[in-house]
C-alpha positions in Angstrom: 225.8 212.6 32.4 228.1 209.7 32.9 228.6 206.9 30.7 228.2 203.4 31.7 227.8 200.4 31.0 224.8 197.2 32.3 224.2 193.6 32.2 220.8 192.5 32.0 218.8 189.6 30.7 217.3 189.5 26.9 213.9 189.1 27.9 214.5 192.4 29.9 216.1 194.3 27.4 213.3 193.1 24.6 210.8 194.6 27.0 213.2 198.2 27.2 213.1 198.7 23.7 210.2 197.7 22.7 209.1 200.2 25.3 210.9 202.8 24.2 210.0 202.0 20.4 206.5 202.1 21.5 207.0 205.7 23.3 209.1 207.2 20.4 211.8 207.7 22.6 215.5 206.3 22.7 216.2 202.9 25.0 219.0 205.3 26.7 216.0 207.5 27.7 214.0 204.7 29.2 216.8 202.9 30.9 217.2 206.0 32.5 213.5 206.9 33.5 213.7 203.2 35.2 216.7 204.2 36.9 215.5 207.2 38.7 211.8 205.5 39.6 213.9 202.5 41.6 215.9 205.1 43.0 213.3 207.6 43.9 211.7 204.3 46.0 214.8 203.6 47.4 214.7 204.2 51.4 218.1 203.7 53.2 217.9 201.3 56.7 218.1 204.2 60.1 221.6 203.5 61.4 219.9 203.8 64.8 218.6 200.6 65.3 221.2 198.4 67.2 223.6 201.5 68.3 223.2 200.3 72.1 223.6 196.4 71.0 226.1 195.7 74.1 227.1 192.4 71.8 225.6 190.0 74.6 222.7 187.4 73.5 221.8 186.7 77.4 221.2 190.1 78.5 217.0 189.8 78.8 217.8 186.7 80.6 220.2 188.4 83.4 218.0 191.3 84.0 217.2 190.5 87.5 220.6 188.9 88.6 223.0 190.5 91.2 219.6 193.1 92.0 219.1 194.1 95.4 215.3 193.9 96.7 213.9 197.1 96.3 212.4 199.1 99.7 208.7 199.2 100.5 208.1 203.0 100.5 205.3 202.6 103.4 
């Protein structure tokens, strides 16, 4: 494990070890078991979305410009 070291609020950290006095356990042990829930929950965004953004706002707008009529096919 890696030491470190985190800012939080006092009502926050009141609620931590009271928590962990309440399970018997260490507040170390606790901060930890929080730790891994968020982190379990965490989802990263797809890097997908936006890989063909051409950088251009008007591009729905200009959809039909400079077209050529289509042929009938009868």
């Amino acid at each position: 494990m890696i030491r470190t070291t985190i800012m939080s609020d006092e009502r926050t950290l009141r609620k931590l070890r009271a928590l962990a006095e309440d399970r018997g356990v260490s507040f170390a042990q606790v901060a930890r078991e929080a730790l891994d829930q968020k982190t379990a929950e965490y989802r990263p965004k797809p890097r997908s979305i936006g890989i063909g953004d051409s950088g251009r706002s008007d591009v729905s707008s200009r959809a039909g410009v400079g077209r050529t009529k289509p042929r009938t096919w009868r």
